[in-house]
C-alpha positions in Angstrom: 52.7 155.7 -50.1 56.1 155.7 -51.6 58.8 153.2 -52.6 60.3 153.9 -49.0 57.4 153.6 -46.5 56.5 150.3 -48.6 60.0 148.8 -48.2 59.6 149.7 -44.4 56.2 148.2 -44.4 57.9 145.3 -45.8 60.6 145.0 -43.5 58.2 145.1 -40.4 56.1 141.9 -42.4 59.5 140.3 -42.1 59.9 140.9 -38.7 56.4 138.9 -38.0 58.0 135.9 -39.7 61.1 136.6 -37.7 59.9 136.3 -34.6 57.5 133.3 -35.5 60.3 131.6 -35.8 60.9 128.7 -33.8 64.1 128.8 -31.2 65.4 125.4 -32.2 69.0 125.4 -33.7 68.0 124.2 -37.1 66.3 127.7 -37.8 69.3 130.1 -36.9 70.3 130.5 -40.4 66.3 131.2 -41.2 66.6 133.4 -38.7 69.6 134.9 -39.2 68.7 135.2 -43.4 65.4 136.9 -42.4 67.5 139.7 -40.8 70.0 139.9 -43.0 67.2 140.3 -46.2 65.6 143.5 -44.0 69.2 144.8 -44.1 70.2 143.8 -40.6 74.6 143.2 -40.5 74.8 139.7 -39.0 77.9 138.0 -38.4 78.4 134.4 -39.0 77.5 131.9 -36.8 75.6 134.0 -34.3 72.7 132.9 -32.8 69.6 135.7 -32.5 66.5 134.4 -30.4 63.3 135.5 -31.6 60.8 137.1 -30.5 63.2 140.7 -30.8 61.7 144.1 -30.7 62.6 147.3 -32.8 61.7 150.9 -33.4 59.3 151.2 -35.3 59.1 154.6 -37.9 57.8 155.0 -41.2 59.3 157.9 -41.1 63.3 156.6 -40.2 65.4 154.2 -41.0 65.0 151.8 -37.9 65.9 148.4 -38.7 69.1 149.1 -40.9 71.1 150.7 -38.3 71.7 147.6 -36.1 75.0 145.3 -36.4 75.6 141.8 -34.8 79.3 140.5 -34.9 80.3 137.1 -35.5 79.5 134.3 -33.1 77.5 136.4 -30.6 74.2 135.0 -28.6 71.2 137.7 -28.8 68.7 135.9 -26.6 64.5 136.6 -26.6 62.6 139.7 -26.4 65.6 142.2 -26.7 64.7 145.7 -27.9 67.0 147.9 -30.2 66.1 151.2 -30.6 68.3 152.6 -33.4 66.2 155.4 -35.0 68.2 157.5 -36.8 71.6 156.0 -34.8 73.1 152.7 -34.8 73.8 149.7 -32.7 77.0 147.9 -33.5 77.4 144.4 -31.6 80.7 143.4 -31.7 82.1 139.7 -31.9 81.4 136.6 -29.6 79.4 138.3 -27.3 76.2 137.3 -25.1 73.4 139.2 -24.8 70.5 138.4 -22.0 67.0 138.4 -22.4 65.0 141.4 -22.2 67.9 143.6 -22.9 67.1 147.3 -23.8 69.4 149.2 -26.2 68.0 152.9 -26.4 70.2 155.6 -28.7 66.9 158.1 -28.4 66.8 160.6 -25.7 64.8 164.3 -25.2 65.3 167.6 -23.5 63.1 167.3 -20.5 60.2 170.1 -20.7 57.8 170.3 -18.2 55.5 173.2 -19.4 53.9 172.4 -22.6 55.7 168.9 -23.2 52.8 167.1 -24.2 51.4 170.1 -26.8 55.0 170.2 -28.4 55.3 168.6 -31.9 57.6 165.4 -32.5 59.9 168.0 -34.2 59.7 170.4 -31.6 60.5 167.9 -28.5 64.4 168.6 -29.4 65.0 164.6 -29.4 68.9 163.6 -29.3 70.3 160.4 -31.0 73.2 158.7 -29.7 75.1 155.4 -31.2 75.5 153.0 -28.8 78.7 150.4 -29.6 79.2 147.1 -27.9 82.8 145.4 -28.2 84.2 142.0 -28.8 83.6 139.4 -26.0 80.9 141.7 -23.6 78.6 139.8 -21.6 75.2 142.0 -20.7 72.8 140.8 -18.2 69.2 140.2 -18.5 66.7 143.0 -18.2 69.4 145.3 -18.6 69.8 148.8 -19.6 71.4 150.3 -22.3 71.5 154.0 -23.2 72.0 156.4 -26.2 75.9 157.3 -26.3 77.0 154.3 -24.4 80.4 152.7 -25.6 80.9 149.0 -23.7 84.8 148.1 -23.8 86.2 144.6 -24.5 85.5 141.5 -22.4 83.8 144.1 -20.0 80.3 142.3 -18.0 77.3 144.4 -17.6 75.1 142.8 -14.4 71.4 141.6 -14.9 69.2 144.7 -14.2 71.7 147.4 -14.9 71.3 150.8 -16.3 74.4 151.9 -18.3 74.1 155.7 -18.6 78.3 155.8 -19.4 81.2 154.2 -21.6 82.4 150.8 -19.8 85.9 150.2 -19.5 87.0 147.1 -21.3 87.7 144.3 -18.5 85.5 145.8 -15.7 82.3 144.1 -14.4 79.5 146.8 -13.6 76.3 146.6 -11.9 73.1 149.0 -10.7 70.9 151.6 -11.3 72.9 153.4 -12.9 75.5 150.9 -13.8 78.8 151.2 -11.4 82.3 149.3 -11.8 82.2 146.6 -9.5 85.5 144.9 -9.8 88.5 144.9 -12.2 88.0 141.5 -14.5 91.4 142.2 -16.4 94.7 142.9 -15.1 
């Protein structure tokens, strides 16, 4: 095992602790220190729920590629995929519970799929960038590629398969503009 797959070994230890961590407001900084130590980006004064779920690769970097802006909520049990890609979390934003941020996708196969090798499954990765002030429901859905604009709202449940348009509220599977919120 080399210096590499011992400092991801490492980093998922951490991530035990992490999310061990009680949700009271006297452990954010723990809990934001924790992250930062694995090489998470986290903005000042945010405020990251634990348990959260990542990637896992001893192969990739996983954990490195996410960033958290200042003053944003992350709430419990949100999942960031960012093998290979990255996650960037602007400012002041609130993120619901059992939110799903996937940048991994695959060419769909049918005949042989399952006998194909990892490196032969032509698997795409896409950044996905959230922007200052965006407000994502819980249990939503966010994929590979996806840019979310400014102050834009993303309803509970949603799948975001395209960029969002800062000010607009969307909502469904997949994710549609509802209403204008800006003028």
């Amino acid at each position: 095992m080399n210096a590499l797959h011992l400092w991801r070994l490492y980093s998922y230890f951490v991530l035990i602790i992490y999310n061990r961590c009680p949700n009271f407001y006297a452990f954010n900084g723990v809990r934001r220190a924790l992250l930062r130590h694995i090489g998470v980006r986290v903005g000042t004064r945010s405020h990251i729920s634990s348990p959260l779920v990542f990637e896992q690769s001893f192969s990739t970097e996983t954990v490195r590629g996410l960033t958290i802006g200042y003053q944003t909520f992350v709430n419990s049990e949100v999942r960031f995929a960012c093998r290979d890609s990255r996650i960037e979390i602007g400012n002041r934003c609130m993120i619901g519970p059992r939110v799903s941020f996937e940048t991994s996708t695959h060419t769909l196969v049918v005949e042989g799929f399952h006998e194909r090798t990892e490196e032969t499954r032509l698997t795409f990765h896409k950044d996905i960038c959230v922007r200052d002030g965006v407000w994502i429901g819980a249990g939503a859905l966010i994929l590979c590629g996806v840019t979310i604009g400014e102050q834009s709202i993303v309803a509970a449940g949603s799948v975001v398969t395209r960029d969002v348009e800062p000010g607009i509220l969307v909502g469904g599977v997949p994710a549609k503009m509802i209403r204008r919120l800006i003028a």
